[in-house]
C-alpha positions as a printed NumPy array, in Angstrom:
array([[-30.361,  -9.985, -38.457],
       [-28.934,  -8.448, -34.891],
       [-26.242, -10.733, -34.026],
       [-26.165, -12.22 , -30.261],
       [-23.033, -10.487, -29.845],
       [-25.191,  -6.458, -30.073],
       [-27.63 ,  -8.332, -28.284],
       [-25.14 ,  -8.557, -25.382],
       [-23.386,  -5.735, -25.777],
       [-26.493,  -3.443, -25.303],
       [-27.477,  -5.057, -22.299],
       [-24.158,  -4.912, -21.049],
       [-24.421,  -1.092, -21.934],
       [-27.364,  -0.413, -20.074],
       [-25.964,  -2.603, -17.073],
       [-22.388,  -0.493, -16.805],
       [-24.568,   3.08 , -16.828],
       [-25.028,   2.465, -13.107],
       [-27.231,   3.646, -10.643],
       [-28.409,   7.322, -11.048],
       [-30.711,   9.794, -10.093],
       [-32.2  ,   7.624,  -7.564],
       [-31.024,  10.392,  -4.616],
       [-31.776,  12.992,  -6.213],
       [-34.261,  15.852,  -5.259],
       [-37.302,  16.347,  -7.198],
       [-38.654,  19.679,  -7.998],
       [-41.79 ,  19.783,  -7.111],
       [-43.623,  18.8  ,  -3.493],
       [-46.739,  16.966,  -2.916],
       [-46.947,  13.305,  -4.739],
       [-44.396,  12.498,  -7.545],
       [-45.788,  12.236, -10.957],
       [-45.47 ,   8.402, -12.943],
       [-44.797,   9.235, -16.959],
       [-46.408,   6.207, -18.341],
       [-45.815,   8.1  , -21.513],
       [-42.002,   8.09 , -22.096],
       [-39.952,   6.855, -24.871],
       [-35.974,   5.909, -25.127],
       [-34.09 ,   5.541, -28.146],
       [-30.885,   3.17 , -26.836],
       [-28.309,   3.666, -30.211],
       [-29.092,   0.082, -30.962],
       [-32.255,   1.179, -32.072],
       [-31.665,   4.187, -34.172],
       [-29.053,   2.373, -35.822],
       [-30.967,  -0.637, -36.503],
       [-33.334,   2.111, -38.222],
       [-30.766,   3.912, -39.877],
       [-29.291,   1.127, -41.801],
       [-33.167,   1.012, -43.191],
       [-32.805,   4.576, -44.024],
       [-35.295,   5.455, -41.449],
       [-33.991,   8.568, -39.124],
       [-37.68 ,   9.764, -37.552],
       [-41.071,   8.881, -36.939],
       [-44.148,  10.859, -37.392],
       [-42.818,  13.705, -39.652],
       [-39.966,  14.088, -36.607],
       [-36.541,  13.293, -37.073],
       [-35.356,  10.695, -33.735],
       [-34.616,  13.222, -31.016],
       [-31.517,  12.549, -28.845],
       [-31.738,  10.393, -26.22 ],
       [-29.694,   9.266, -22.685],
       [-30.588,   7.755, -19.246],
       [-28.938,  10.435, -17.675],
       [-30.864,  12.68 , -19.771],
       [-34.296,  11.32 , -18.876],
       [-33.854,  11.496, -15.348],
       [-32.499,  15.079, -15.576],
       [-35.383,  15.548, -17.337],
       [-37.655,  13.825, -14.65 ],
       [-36.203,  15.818, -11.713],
       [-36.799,  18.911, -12.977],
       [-40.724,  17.893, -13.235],
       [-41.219,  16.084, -10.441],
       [-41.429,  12.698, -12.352],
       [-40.364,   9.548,  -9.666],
       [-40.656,   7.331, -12.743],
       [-40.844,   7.44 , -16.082],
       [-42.49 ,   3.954, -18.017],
       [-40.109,   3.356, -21.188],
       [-41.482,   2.586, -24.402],
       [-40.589,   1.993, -28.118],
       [-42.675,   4.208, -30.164],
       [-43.651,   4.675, -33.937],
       [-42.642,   3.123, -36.419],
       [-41.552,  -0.059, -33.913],
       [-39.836,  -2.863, -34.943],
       [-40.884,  -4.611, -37.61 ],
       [-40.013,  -3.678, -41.372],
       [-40.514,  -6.322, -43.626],
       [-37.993,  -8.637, -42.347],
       [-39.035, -10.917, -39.888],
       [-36.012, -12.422, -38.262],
       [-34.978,  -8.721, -37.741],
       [-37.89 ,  -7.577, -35.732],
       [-37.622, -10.559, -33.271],
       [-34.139,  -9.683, -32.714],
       [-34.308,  -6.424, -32.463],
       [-37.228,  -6.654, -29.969],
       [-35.378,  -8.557, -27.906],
       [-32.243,  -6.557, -28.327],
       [-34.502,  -3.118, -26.881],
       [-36.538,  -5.378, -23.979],
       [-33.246,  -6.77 , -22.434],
       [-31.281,  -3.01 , -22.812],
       [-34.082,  -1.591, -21.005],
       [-34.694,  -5.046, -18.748],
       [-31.134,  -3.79 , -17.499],
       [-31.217,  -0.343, -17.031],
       [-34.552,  -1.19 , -14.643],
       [-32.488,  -3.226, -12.833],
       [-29.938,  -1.317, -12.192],
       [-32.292,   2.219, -11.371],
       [-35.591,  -0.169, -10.391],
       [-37.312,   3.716,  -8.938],
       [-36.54 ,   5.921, -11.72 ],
       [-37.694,   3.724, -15.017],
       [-40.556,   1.38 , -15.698],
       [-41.09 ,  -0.547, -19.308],
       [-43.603,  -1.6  , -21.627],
       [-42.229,  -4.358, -23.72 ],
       [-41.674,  -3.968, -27.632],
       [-43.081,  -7.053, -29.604],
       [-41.869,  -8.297, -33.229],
       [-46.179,  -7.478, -34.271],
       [-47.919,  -7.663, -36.54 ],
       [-46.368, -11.483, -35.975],
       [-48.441, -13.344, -33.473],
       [-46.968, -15.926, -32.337],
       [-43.165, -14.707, -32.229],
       [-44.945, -11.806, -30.073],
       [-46.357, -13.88 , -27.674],
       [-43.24 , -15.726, -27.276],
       [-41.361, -12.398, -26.814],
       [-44.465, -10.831, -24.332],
       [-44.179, -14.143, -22.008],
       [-40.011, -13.725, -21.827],
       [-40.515, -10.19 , -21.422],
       [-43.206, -10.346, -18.799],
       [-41.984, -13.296, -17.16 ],
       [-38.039, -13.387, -17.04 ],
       [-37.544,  -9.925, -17.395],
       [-40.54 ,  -8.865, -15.238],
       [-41.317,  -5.855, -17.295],
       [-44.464,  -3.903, -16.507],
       [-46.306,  -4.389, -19.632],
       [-46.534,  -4.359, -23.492],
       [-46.285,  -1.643, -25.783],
       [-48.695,  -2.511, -28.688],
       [-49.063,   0.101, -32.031],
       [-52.171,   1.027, -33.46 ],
       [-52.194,  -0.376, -36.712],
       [-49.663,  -2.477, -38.886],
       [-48.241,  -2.713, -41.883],
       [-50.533,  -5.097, -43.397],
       [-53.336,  -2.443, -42.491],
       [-54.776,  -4.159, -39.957],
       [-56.104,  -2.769, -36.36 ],
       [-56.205,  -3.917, -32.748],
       [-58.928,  -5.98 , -32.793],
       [-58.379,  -8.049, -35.425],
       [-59.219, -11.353, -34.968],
       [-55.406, -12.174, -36.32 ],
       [-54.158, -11.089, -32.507],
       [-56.98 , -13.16 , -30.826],
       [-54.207, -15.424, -29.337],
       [-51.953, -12.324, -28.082],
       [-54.913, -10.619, -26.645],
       [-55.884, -14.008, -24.782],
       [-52.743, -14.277, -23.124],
       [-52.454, -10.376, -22.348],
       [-56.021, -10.831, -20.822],
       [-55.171, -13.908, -18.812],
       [-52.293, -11.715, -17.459],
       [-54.512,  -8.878, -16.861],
       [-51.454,  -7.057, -18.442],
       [-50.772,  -3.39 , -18.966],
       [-51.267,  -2.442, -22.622],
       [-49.698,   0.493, -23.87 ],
       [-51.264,   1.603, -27.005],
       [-48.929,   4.012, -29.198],
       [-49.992,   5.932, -32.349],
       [-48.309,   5.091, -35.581],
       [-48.508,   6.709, -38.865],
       [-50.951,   3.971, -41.187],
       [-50.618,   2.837, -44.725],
       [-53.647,   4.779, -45.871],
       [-52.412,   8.013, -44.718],
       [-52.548,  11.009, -47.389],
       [-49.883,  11.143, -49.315],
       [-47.012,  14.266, -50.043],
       [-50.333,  16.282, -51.192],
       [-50.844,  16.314, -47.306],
       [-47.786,  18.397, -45.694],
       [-48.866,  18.646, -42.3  ],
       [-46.785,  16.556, -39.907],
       [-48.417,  12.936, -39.435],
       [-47.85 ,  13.572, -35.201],
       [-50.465,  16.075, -35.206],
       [-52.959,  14.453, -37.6  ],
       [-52.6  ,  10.756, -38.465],
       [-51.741,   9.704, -35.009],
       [-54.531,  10.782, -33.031],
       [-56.843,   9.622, -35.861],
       [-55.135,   6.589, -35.937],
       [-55.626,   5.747, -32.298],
       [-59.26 ,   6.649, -32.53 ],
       [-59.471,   3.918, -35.333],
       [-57.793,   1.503, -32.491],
       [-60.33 ,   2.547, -30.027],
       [-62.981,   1.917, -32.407],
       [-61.835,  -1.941, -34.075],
       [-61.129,  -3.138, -30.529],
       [-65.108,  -2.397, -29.54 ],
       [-66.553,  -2.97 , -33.114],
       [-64.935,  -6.59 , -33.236],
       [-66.021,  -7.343, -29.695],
       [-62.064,  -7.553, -28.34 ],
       [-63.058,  -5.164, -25.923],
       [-65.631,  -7.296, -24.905],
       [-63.6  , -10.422, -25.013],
       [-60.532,  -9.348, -23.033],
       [-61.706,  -7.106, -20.828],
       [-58.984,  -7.749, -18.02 ],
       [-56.51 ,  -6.157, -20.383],
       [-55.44 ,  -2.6  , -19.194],
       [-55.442,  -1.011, -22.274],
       [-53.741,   2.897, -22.142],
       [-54.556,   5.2  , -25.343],
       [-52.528,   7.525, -25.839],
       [-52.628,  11.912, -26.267],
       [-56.249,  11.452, -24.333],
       [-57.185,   8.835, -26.944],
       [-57.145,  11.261, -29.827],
       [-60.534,  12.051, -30.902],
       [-62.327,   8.635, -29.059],
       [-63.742,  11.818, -26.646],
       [-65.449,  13.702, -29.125],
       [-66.717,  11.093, -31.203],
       [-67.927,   8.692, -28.465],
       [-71.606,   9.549, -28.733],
       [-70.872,   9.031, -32.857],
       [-69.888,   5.425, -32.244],
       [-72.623,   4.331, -29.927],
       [-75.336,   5.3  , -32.601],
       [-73.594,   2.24 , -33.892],
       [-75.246,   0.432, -31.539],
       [-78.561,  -0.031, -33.486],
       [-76.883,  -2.475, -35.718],
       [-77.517,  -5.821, -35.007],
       [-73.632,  -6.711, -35.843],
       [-72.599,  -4.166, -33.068],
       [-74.841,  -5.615, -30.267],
       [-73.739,  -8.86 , -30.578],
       [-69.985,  -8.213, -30.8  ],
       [-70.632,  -5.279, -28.384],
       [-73.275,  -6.171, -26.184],
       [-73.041,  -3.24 , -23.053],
       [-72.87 ,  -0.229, -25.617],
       [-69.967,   1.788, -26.945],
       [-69.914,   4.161, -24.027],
       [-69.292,   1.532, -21.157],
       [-65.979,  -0.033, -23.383],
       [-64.714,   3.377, -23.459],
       [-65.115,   4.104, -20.223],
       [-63.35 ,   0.95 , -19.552],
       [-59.931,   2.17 , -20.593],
       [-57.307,   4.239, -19.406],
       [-55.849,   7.144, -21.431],
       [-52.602,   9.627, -20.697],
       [-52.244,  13.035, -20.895],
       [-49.14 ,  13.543, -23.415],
       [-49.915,  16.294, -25.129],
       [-53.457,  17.03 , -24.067],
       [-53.358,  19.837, -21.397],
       [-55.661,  21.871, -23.154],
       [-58.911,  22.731, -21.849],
       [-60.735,  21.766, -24.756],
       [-59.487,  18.035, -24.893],
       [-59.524,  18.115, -20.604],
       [-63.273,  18.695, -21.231],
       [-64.138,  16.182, -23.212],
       [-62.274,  13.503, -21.763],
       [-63.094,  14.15 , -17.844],
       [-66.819,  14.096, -19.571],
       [-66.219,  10.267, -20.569],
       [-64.167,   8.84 , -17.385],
       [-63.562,  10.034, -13.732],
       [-60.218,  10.546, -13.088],
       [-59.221,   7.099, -12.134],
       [-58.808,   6.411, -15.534],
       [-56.623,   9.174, -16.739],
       [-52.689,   8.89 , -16.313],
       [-49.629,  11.114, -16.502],
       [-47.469,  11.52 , -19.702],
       [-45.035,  13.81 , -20.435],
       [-43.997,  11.939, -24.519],
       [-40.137,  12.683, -23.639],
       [-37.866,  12.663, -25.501],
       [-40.481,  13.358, -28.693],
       [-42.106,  16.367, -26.663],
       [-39.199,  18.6  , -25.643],
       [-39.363,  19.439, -21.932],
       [-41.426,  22.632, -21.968],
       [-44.096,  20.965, -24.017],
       [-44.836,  18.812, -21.094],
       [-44.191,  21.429, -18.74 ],
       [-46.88 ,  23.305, -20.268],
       [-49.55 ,  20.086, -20.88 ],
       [-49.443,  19.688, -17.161],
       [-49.731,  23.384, -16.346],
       [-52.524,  22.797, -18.458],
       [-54.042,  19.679, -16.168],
       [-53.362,  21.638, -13.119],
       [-55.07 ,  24.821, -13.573],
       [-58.637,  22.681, -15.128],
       [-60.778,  23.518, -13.024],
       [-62.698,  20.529, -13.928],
       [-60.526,  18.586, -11.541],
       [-60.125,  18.911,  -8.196],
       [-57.101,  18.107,  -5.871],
       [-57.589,  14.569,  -5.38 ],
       [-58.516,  14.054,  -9.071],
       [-55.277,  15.555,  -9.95 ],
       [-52.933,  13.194,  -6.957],
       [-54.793,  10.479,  -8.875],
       [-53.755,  11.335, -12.509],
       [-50.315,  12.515, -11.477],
       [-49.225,   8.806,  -9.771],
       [-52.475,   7.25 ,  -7.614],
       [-53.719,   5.728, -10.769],
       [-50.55 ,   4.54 , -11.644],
       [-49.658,   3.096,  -8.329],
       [-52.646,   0.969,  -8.742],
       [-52.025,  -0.064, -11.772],
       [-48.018,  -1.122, -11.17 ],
       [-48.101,  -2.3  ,  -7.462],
       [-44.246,  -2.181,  -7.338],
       [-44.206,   1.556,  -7.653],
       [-46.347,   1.601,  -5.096]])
């Protein structure tokens, strides 16, 4: 269990780093870009991990991670503000005390260093899931006295169960009452090949993982019953693009028009989805083929995608031609804008 003493000592952490960054000049003209894709990894984290014996995520070890790093980071692409948010493997390891602690340990660290840089940084809230009802207690403090800008929910648990389950009805209800931001992050599930398999889980399991996400949340009619929830998917919603036309032959079954009753195409087109690691043409095509630009957002997966990664993704959004100026203002902060009035 994280005592109330690291509790306060993070936060006070965060608090004492200060204002920074806030004057300083971007790199690029024209409209900033919002990350809505950007992680941190505050020490009370890793070490929380480490004790665990945990040290990476995704076939990665934990890259290094600052404040002042991020926003060096973020001026040299012409990033305003960056949306912070725990990614795989989350918080929750067995123990269940722990996760709630150490949930609420990583919302009030960041809930600080917001406060004290409220231009540069943005967060999605980390919740003790797969537990339901300690998450909604933790989503309603985080939403409501720390005024954080969303939740960041994973793909798939450790019990092997989805988004969409009918387990997180009562979370979903409240995030749809809210009409909250939902980050969705890729994690690596418990039916993923085994050692046989030595391709990093990043650049297989997680993109077929969110597709799996995509899939439950329409297939169990969530997606139908919360549909004020702003759901974000990340890496272009892995392979939803490709396999959308797949899914909606679904729609002959009698099970899938009920729970699903305006087809698989018009759920999908429903959500949002970033651009962290997608600036190929390739993915570009199929995803501008599903939603306008509207629905796409800017993410840059710092600190897990080293800056010339994202460098190079955008590149890749910029020169599609595809899009046109105004489609590209919208992905790079319009959208995003919209979506969080206060960066506005």
């Amino acid at each position: 269990m994280i005592e109330r003493r690291t509790l306060m000592k993070a936060t006070a952490a965060a608090t004492a780093l200060g204002t920074f960054g806030a004057g300083s000049a971007l790199s690029e003209s024209g409209p900033q870009k919002i990350d809505v894709h950007q992680h941190f990894l505050p020490d009370v984290y890793t070490e929380a991990l480490a004790k665990l014996g945990i040290r990476g995520a995704g076939g990665v070890d934990f890259p290094e991670w600052t404040p002042e790093g991020a926003v060096e980071m973020m001026n040299g692409q012409g990033i305003q503000t960056g949306i912070l948010s725990i990614s795989s493997p989350g918080v929750h390891f067995g123990d269940d005390g722990a996760a709630v602690d150490l949930a609420r340990t990583c919302n009030e660290y960041s809930a600080a260093l917001v406060k004290q840089n409220l231009d540069r940084f943005g967060v999605f809230a980390v919740l003790p899931m797969p537990l339901v009802e300690a998450s909604l207690t933790e989503a309603e403090f985080a939403l409501d006295e720390l005024a954080l800008d969303g939740v960041v929910l994973p793909s798939s648990y450790s019990d092997g169960t989805y988004l969409g389950d009918p387990k997180f009805d009562a979370l979903m209800a409240e995030l749809d009452q809210r009409s909250a931001v939902a980050f969705v992050h890729p994690t690596v599930p418990v039916s993923a090949p085994g050692e046989q398999l030595t391709i990093p889980p990043f650049a297989t399991e997680f993109v077929f993982d969110t597709s799996r996400a995509i899939a439950n949340l329409i297939w169990t009619g969530a997606a139908e019953k919360y549909p004020n929830i702003k759901f974000i998917f990340s890496h272009a919603g892995g392979t939803a693009p490709f396999l959308a036309w797949r899914w909606s032959l679904l729609e002959q079954l009698p099970a899938t028009k009920a729970a699903a009753p305006k087809g698989f195409l018009h759920y999908l087109r429903n959500f949002y989805y970033d651009t962290a690691l997608s600036g190929g043409e390739q993915v570009l095509s199929a995803l501008t083929k599903l939603v306008p630009s509207d629905r796409i957002l800017f993410g840059s997966d710092f600190p897990f995608a080293p800056p010339p990664v994202s460098v190079a993704a955008w590149a890749g959004v910029s020169r599609f031609d595809g899009l046109n100026a105004a489609d590209r203002d919208n992905i790079a902060s319009l959208n995003a804008k919209q979506m969080f009035p206060r960066l506005a």
